[in-house]
N, CA, C and O atoms as CSV, one atom per row, in Angstrom:
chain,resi,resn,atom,element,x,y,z
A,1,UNK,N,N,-10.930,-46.727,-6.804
A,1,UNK,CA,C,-10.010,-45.702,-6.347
A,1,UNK,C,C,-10.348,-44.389,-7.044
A,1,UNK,O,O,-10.431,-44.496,-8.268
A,2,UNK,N,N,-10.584,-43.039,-6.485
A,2,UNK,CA,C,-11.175,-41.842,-6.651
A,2,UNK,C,C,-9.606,-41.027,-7.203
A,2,UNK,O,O,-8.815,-40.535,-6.399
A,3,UNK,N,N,-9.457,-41.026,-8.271
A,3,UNK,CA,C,-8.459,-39.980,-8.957
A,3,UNK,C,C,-8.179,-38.460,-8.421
A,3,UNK,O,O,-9.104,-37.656,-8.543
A,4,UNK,N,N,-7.125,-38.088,-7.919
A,4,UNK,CA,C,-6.688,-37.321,-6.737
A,4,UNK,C,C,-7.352,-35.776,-7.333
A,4,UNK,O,O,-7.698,-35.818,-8.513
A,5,UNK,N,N,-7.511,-34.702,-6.753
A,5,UNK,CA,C,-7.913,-33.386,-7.231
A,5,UNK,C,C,-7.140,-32.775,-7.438
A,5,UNK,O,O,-6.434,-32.476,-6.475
A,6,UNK,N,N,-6.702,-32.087,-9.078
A,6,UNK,CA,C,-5.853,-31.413,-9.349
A,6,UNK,C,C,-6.485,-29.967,-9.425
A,6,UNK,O,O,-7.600,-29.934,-9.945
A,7,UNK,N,N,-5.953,-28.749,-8.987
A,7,UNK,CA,C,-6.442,-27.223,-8.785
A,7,UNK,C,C,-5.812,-27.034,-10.204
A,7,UNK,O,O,-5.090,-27.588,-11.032
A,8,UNK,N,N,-6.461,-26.026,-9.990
A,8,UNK,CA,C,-6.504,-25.184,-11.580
A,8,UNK,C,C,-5.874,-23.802,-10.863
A,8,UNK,O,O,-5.599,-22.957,-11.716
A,9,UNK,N,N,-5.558,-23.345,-9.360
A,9,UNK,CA,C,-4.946,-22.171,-9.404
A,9,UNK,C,C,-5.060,-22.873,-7.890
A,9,UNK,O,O,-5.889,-23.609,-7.356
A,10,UNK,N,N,-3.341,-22.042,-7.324
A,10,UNK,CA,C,-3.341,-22.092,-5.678
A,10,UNK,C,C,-2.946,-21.283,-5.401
A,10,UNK,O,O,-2.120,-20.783,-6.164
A,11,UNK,N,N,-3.259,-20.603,-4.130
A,11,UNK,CA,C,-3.006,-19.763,-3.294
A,11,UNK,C,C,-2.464,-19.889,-2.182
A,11,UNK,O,O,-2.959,-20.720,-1.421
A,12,UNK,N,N,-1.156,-19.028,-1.685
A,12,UNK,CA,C,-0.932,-19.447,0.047
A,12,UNK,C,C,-1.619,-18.012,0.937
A,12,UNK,O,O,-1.623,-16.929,0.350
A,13,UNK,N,N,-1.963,-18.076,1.818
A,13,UNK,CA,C,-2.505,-17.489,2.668
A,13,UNK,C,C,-1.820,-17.789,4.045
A,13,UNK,O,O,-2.099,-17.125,5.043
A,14,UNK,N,N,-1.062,-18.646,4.056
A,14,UNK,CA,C,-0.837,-19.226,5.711
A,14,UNK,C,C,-0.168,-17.775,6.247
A,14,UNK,O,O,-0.295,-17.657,7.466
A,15,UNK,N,N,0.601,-16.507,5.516
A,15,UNK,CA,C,1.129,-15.554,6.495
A,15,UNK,C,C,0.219,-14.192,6.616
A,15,UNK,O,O,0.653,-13.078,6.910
A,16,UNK,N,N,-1.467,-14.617,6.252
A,16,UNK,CA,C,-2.309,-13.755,6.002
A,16,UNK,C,C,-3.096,-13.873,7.552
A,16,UNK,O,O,-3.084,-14.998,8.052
A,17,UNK,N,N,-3.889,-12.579,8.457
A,17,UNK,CA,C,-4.827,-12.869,9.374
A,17,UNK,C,C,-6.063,-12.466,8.509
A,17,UNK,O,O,-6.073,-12.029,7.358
A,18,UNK,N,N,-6.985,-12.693,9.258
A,18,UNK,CA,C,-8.532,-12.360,9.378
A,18,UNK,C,C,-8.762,-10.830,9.244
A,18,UNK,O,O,-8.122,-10.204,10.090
A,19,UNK,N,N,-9.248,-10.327,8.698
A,19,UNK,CA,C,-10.073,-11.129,7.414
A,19,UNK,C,C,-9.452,-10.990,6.250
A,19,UNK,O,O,-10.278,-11.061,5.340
A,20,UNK,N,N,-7.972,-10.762,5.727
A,20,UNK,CA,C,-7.853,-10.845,4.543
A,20,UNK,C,C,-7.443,-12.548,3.877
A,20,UNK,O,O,-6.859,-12.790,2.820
A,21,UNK,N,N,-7.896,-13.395,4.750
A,21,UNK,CA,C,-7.420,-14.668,4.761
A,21,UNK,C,C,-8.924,-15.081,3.359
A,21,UNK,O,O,-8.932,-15.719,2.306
A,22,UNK,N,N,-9.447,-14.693,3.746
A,22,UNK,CA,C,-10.923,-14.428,2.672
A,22,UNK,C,C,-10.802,-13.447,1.275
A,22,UNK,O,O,-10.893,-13.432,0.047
A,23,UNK,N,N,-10.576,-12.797,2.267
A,23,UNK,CA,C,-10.369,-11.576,0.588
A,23,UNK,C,C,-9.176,-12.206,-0.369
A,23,UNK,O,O,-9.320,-12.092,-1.586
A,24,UNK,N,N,-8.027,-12.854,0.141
A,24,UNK,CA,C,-7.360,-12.857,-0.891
A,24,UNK,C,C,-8.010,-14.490,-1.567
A,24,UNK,O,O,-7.851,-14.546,-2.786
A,25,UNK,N,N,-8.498,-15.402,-1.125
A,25,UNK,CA,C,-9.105,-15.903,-1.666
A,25,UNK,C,C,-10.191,-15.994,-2.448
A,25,UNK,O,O,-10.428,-16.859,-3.290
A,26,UNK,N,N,-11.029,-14.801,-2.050
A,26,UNK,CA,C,-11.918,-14.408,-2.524
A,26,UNK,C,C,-11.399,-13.971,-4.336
A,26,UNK,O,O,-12.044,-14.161,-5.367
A,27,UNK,N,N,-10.390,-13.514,-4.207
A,27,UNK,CA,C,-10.247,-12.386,-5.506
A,27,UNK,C,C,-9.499,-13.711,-6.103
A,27,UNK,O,O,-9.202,-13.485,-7.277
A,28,UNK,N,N,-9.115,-14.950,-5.711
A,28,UNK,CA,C,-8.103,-15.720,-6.212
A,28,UNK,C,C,-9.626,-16.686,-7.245
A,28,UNK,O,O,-9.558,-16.848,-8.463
A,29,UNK,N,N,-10.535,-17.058,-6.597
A,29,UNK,CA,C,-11.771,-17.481,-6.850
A,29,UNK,C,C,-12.279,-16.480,-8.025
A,29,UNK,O,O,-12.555,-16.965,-9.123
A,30,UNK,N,N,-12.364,-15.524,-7.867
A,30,UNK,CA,C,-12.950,-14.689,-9.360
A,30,UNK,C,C,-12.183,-14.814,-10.355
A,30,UNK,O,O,-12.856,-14.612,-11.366
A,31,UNK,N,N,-11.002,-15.067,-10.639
A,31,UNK,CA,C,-10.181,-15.375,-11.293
A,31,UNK,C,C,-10.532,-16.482,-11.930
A,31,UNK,O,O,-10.137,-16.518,-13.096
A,32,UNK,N,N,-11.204,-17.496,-11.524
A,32,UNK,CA,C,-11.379,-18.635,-11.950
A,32,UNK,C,C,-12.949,-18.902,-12.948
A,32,UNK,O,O,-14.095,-18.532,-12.694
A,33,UNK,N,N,-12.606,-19.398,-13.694
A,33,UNK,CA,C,-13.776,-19.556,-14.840
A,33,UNK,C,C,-14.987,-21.000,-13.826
A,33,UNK,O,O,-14.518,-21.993,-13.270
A,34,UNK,N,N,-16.357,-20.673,-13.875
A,34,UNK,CA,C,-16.950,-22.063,-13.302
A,34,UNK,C,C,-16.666,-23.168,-13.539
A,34,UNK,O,O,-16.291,-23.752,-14.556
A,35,UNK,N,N,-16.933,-23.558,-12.160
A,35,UNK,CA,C,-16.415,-25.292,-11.880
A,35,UNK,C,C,-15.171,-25.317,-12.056
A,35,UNK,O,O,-14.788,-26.450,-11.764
A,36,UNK,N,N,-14.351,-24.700,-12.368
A,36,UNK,CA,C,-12.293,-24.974,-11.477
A,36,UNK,C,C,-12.245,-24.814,-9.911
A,36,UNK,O,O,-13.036,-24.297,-9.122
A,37,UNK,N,N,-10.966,-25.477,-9.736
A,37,UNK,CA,C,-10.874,-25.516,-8.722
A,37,UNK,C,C,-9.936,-24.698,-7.981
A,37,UNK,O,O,-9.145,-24.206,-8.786
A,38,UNK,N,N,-9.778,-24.474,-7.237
A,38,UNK,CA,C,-8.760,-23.728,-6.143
A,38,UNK,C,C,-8.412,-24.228,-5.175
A,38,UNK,O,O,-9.289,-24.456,-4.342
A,39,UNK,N,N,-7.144,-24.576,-4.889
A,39,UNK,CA,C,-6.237,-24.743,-3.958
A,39,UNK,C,C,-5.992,-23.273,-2.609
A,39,UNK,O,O,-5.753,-22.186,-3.134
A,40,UNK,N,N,-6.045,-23.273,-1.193
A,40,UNK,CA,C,-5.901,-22.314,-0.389
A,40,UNK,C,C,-5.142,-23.184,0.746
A,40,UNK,O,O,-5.661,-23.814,1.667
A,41,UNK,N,N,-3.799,-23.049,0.435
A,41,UNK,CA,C,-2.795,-23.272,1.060
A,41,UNK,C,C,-3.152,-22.297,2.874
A,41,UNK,O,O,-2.842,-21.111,2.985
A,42,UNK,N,N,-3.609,-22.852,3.704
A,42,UNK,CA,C,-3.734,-21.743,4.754
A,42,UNK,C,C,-3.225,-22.516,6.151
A,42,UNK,O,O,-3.033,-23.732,6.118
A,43,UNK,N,N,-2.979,-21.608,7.604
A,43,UNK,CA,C,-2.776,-21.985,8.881
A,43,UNK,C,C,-3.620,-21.505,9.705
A,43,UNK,O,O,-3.918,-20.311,9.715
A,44,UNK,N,N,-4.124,-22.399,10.523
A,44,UNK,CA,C,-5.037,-21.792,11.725
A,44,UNK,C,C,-6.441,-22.170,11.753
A,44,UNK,O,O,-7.114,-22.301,10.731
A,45,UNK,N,N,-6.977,-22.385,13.213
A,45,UNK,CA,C,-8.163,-23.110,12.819
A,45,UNK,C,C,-9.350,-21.793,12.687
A,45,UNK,O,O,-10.522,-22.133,12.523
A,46,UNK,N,N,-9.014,-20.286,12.762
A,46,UNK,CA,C,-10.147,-19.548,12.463
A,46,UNK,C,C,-9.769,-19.348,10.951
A,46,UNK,O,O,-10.669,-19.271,10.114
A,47,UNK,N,N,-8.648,-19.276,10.650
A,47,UNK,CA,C,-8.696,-19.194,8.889
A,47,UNK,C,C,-9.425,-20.193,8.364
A,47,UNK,O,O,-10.151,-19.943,7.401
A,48,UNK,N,N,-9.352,-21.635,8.958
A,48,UNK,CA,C,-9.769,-22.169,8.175
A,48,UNK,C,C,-10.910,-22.746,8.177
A,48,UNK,O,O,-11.228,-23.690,7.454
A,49,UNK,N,N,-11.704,-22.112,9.135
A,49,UNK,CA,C,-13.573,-22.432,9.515
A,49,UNK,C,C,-14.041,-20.711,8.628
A,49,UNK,O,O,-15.099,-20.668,8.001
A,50,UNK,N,N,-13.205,-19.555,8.698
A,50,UNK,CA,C,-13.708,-18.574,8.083
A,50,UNK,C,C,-13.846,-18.602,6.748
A,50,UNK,O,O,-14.796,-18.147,6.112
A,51,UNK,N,N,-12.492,-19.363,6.152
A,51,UNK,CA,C,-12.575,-19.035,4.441
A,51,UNK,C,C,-13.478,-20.535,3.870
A,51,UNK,O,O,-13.984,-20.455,2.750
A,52,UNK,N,N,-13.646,-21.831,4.650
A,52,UNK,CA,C,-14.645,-22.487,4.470
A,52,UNK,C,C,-16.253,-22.154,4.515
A,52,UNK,O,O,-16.991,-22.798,3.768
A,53,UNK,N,N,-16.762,-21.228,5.324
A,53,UNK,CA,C,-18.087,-20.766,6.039
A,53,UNK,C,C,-17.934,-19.799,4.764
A,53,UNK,O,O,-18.693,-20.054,3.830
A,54,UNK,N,N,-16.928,-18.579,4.589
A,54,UNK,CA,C,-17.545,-17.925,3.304
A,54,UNK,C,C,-17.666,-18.098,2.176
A,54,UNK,O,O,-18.515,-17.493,1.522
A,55,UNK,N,N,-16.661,-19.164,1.549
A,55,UNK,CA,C,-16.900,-19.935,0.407
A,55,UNK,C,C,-17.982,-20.588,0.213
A,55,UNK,O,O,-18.412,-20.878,-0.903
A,56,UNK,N,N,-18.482,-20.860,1.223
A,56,UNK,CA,C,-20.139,-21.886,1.004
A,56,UNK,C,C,-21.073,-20.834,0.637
A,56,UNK,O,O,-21.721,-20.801,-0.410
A,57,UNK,N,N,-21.099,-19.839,1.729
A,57,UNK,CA,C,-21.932,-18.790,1.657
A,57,UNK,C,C,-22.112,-18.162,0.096
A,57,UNK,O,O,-23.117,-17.921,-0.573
A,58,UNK,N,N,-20.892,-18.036,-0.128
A,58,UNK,CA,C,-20.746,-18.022,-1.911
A,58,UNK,C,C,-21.486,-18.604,-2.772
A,58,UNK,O,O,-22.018,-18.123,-3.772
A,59,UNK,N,N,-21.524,-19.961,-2.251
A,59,UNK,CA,C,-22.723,-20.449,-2.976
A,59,UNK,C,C,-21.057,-21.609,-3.770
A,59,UNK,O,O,-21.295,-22.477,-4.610
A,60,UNK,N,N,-20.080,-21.430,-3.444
A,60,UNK,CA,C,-18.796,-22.343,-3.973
A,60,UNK,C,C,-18.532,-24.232,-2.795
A,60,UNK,O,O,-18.303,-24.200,-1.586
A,61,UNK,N,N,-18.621,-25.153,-3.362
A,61,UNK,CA,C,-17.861,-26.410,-2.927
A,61,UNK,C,C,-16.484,-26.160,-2.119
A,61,UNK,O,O,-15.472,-25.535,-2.435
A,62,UNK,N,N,-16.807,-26.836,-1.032
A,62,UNK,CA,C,-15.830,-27.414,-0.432
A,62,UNK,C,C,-14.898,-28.809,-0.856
A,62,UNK,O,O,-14.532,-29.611,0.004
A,63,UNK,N,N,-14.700,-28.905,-1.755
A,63,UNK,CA,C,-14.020,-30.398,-1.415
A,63,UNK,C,C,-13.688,-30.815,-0.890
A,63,UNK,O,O,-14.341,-31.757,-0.442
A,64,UNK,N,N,-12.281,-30.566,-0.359
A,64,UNK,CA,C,-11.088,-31.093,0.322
A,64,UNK,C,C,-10.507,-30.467,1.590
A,64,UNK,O,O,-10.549,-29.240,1.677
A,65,UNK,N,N,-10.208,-30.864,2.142
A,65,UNK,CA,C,-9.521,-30.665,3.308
A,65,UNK,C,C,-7.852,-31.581,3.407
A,65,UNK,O,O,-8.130,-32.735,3.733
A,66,UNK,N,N,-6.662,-31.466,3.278
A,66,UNK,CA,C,-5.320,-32.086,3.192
A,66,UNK,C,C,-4.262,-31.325,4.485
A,66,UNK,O,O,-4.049,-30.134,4.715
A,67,UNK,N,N,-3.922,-32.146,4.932
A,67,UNK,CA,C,-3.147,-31.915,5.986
A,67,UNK,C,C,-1.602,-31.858,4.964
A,67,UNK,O,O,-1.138,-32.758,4.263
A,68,UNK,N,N,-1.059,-30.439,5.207
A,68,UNK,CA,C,0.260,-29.611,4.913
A,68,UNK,C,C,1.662,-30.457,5.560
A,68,UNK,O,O,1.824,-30.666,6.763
A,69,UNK,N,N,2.347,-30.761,4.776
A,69,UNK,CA,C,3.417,-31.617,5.670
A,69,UNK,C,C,4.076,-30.308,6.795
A,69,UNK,O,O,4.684,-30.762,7.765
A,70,UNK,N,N,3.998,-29.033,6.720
A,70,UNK,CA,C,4.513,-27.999,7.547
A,70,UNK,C,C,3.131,-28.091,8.392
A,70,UNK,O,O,3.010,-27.014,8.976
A,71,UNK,N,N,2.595,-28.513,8.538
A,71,UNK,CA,C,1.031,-28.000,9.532
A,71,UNK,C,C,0.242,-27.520,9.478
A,71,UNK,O,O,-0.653,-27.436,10.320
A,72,UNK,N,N,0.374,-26.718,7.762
A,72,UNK,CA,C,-0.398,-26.119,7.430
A,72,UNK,C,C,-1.914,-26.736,6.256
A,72,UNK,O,O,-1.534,-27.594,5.460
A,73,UNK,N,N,-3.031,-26.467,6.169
A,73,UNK,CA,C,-3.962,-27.539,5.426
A,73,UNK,C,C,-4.175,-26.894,4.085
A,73,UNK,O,O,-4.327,-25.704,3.808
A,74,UNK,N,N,-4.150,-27.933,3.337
A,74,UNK,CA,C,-4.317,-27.592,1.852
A,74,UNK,C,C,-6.228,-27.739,1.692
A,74,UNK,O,O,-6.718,-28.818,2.027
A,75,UNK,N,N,-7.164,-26.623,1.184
A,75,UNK,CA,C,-8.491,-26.223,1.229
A,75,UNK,C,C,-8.446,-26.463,-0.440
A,75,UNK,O,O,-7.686,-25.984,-1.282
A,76,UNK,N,N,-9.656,-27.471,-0.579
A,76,UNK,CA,C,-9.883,-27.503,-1.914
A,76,UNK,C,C,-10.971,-27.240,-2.555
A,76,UNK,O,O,-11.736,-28.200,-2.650
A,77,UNK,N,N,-11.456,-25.841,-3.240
A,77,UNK,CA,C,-12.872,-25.432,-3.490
A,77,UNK,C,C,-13.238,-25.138,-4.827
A,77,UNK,O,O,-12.686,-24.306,-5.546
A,78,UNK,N,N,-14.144,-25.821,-5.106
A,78,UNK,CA,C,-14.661,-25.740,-6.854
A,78,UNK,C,C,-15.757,-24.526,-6.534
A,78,UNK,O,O,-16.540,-24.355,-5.600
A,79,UNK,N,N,-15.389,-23.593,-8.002
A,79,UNK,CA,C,-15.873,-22.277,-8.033
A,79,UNK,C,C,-17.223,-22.732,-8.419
A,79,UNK,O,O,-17.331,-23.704,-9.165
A,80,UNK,N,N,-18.592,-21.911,-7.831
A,80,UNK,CA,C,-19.882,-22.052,-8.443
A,80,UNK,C,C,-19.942,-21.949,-9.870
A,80,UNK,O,O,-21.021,-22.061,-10.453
């Protein structure tokens, strides 16, 4: 059994559009010392193919993907 992922900082974004659905994650991610993780509380399926596609691009992990008991998905990304 794989011990659950605890974030080291979360963010909600779900009442954010494109493109600051990135930026504020973006600046939530610099915040973070390498290899922590971040939580991005977000809604929508272009938020959440955009702030996945630029986080990689970053050169940052995807972990997780968690379905939001409101509908919204919990994004789980370890900083480069």
């Amino acid at each position: 059994m794989t011990e659950p992922v605890v974030a080291d900082l979360e963010v909600d974004i779900t009442g954010e559009i494109c493109p600051m659905t990135y930026v504020r994650t973006r600046l939530a991610l610099d915040r973070l010392q390498s290899g922590k993780i971040l939580a991005v509380l977000l809604r929508g399926k272009d938020p959440l193919g955009n702030v996945q596609r630029s986080a990689r691009r970053q050169g940052h992990a995807v972990l997780a993907l968690q379905p939001a008991a409101d509908g919204a998905t919990r994004l789980l990304i370890r900083r480069k």
